[in-house]
N, C-alpha and C positions, 0 to 999 in steps of 0.2 A: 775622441773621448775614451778613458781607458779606465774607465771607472773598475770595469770589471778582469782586468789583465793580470791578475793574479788564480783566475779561475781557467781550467782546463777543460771545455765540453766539447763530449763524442758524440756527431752530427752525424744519424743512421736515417736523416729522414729524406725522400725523395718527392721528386717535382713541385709543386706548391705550397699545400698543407703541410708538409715534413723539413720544409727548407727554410721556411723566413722566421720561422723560431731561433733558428741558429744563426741566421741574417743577424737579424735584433743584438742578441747576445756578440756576436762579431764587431758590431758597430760600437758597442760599449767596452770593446779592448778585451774579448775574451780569447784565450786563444780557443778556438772551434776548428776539430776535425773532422773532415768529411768525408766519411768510411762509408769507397761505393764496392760494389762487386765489380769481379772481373768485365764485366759485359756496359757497365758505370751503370749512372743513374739514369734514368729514362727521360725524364728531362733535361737530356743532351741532343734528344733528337733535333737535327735542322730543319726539319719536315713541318715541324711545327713553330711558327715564329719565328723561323729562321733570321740571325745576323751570321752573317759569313756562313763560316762550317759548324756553327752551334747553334742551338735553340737561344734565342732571348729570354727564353725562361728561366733556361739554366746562369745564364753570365748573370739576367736579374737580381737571382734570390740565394745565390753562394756568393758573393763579393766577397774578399776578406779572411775566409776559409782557406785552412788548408786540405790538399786531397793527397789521401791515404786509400790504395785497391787492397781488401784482405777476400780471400775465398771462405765467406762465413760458415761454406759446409764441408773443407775440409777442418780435418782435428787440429791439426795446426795451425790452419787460421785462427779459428777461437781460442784457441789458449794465446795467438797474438790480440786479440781480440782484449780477453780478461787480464792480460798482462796492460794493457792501453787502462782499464776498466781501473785498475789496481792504483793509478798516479794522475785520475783524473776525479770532478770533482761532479761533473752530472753525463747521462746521457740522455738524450731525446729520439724518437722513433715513429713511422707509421704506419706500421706495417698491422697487416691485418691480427686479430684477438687471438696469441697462443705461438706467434712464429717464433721470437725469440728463448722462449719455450723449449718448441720443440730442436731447438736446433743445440739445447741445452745450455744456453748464454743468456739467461731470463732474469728477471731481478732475484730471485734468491740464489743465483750462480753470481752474480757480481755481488751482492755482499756479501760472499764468501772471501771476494777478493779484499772487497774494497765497504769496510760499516759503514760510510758515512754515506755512499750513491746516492746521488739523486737519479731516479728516471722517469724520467715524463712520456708516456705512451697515450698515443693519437692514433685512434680507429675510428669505422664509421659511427657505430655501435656502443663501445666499451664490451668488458668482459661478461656482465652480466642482459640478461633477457635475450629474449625467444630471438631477437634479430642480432645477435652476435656474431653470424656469420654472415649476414648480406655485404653484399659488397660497396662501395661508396667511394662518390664521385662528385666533386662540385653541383653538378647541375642535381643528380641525383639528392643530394642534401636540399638543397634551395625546393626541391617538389616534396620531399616526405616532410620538410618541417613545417609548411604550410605558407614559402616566403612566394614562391613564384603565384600562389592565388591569390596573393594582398598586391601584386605586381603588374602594373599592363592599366588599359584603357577600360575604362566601364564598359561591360559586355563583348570585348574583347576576350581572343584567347589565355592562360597566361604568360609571363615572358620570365625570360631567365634573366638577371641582374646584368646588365655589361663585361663587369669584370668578376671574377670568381671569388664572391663574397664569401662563401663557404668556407672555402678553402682559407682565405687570408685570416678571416676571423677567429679560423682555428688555432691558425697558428699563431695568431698575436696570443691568446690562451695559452698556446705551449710556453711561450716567452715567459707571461706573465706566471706562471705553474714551478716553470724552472727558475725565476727567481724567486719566488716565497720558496723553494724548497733551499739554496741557496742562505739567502737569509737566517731561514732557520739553523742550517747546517754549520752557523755559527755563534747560535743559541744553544747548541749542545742538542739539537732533535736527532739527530742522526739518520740513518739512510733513510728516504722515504719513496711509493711509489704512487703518482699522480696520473689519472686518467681524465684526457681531455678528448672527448670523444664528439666527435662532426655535428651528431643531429645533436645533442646536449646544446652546444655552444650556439647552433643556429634557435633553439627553442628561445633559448637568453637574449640572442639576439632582439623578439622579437619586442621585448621589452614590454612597453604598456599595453602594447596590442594581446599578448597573452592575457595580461590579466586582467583587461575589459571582459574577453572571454570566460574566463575560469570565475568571474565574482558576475558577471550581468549576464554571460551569453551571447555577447557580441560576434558577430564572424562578418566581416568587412566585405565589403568589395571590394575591385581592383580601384582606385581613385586618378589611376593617369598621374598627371603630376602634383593632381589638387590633397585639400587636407582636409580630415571627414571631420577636423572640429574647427577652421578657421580659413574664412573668407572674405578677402582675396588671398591666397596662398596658392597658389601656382606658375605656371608657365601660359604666355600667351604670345599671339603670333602678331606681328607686326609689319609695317611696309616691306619689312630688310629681312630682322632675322624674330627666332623668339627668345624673349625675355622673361624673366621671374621675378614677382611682386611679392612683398610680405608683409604690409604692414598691419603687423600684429596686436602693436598699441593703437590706441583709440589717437595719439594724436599723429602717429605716422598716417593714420586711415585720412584724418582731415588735409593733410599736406599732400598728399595722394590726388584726391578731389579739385584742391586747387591748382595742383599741374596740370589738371588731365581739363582743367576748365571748368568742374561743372560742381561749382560750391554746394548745389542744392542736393547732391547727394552727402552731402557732409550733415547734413541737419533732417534731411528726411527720415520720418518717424520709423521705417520698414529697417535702416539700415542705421542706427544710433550705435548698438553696440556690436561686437560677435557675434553673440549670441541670434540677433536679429538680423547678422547678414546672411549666416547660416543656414535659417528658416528661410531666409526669401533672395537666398542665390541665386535661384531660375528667373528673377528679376533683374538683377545689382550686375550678374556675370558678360550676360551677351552687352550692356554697354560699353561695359570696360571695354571688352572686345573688339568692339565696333567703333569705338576712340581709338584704341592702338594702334587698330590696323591704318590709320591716315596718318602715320610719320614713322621712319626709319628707326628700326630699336636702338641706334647707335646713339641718334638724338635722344630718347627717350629715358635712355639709362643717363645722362649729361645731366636731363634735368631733374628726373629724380632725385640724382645725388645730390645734385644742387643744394636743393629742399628737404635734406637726407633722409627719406624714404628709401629704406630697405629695396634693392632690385639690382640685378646683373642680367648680362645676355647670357643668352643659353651656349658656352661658347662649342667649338669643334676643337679635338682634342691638339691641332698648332697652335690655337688662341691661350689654350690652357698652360702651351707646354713654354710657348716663345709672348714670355712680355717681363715687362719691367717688373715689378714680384719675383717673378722668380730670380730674374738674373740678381737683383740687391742681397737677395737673402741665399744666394750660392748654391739654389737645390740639386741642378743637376751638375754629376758628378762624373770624371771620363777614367777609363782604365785602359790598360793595351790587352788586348788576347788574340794569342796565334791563331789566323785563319781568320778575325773577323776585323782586324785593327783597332782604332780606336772607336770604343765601346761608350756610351753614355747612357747613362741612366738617373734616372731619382735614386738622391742619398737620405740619410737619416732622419725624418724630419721632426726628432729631439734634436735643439739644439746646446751644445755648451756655451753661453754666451761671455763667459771667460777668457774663451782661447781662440784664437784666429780660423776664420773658415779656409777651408781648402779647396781646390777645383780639382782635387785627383779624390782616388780611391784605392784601394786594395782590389785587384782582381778578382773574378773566382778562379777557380785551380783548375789548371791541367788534370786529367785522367791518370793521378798517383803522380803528381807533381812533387807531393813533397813524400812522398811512402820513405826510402833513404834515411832523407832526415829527421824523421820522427824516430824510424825504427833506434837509429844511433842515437838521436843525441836525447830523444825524451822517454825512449824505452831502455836507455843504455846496453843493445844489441852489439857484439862482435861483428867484424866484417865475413868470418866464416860462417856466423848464423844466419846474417843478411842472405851473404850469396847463396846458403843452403835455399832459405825463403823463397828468393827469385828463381834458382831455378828449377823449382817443384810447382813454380805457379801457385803459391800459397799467396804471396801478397807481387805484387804488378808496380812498376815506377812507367812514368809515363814514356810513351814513344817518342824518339827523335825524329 
């Protein structure tokens, strides 16, 4: 998809939060460059998630990218830096509230260069209030916004999300921030500067559940896998594995009743509609249960569908990753990267239904894989100023 391959963004964000904004944009034919420091991005560590000699995290969420090393605190790095700033068309960042600031390469130093900048800046925080300076971390987010206490078993502790909801949600915001700025910047608004800050996007996240709170006063429990307005809606444990039910309409609820055998809960006065399974769950819940449990979830789910009631198995993340779904609709996508071979991952799941799917990807980049040729052919640098750059250590091309 190359929707957006006429747009040039400088990719300054690191490990999760900072990276799949420019993922995104990547995916949509941007060219995105991924200006790490001398030392790279932190999630290259192999220590963590390790595939070969890299982190999974890193090959993850740069696919696509190219890597540019500049020294953003020597003087010459940043003026290659605002030179980059000056023929490109947004930057994105997550560095904590004031860095690029002080390091004097901040949004009023690149519209110096460049009136039209887009920059989209991602802290835990934002610029403004008393918590501007704490520091912020996936899990960290998921406990100040209030997600890990709506999370976990009744009376239970609470738990952290599986995967770093935090962080990803943030950065789909980034995405979504740098293109409305984008957009604009072709309405004639010209530079603009966008803060998509961690606990904000998680507060949003929470959706209705804030605003039960904020207009009634509501503050939830953890509900496990169940749903504080509609029952049956959860997960339940069966011969084999568990499974999830949902049926939400009044006539998936009766089609339900007749799988599971027992018509007279279809018509019983306690369980007519929602509203009244709801009230007298502590009734309606342990039979389902107690049905379930004497047949295999595999069966289960057969017939449900049958009768198409809403329900799947709860699967384990090979179930999820290895079945016919995915392979039809071509999600996972393979690349080559030195030190770890061939790499696979989940690719874009926008699809262009236009144009042929692919089983490759764009890699993500070597440690100043492409530094060289940026410097030359999209900063139009001499080879004298090149080789000054490299050998001062102001900007790094990757190791052989």
């Amino acid at each position: 998809m190359k929707f957006l391959q006429d747009y040039r963004i400088i990719d300054l964000g690191q490990v999760i939060a900072g990276t799949i904004g420019g993922l995104i944009l990547a995916d949509f034919g941007a060219d995105v460059i991924k200006v790490e420091s001398p030392s790279g991005d932190i999630g290259r560590n192999p220590n963590i998630a390790g595939v070969g000699d890299v982190s999974g995290i890193f090959l993850t969420f740069n696919r696509g990218k190219k890597g540019l090393v500049i020294d953003l605190k020597n003087e010459e790095g940043k003026k290659v830096f605002l030179d980059l700033v000056a023929v490109s068309d947004a930057v994105i960042a997550n560095f904590r509230p004031g860095t690029l600031d002080r390091l004097g390469i901040g949004f009023k130093e690149m519209k110096k260069h460049n009136s039209e900048i887009i920059f989209v800046d991602s802290s835990g925080y934002g610029e403004e209030g008393p918590w501007r300076d704490k520091p912020a971390f996936d899990v960290v987010e998921q406990a100040m916004s209030g997600h890990m206490a709506i999370t976990g078993e009744p009376g239970g502790p609470p738990l952290r999300n599986g995967s770093p909801t935090a962080d990803i949600s943030t950065a789909l915001y980034t995405a979504i921030a740098c293109m409305a700025g984008l957009l604009g910047k072709q309405k004639g608004k010209g530079a603009k500067h966008f803060e998509v800050p961690m606990f904000d996007v998680q507060l949003s996240m929470l959706g209705y559940i804030s605003t039960m709170y904020l207009n009634n006063g509501d503050i939830p429990e953890p509900p496990g896998s169940a749903h504080e307005y509609m029952v049956p809606y959860q997960a339940f444990p069966t011969a084999t594995i568990h499974i999830v039910l949902s049926p939400r309409e009044e006539r998936f609820y009766k089609k339900m009743c007749e799988v599971m055998n027992i018509p007279e809960y279809a018509t019983d006065p306690r369980f007519l509609t929602n509203d009244l399974r709801v009230k007298n769950k502590n009734e309606l819940l342990p039979k389902l249960k107690e049905i379930l449990l004497q047949k295999p979830g595999e069966e289960w789910c057969k017939l449900f569908e049958a009768a198409g009631v809403p329900a799947a198995p709860v699967n384990t993340l090979d179930r999820a990753l290895d079945n016919e779904q995915v392979e039809q609709r071509g999600l996972i996508k393979t690349f080559k990267y030195p030190g770890s071979g061939d790499v696979r991952v989940v690719g874009n799941p926008i699809m262009d239904m236009g144009s042929e799917k692919s089983s490759t990807c764009e890699p993500a980049p070597m440690h100043g894989e492409h530094t060289i040729e940026i410097l030359r052919e999209t900063l139009g640098y001499q080879k004298e100023k090149i080789d000054s750059l490299l050998e001062n250590n102001v900007v790094q091309t990757e190791k052989k």
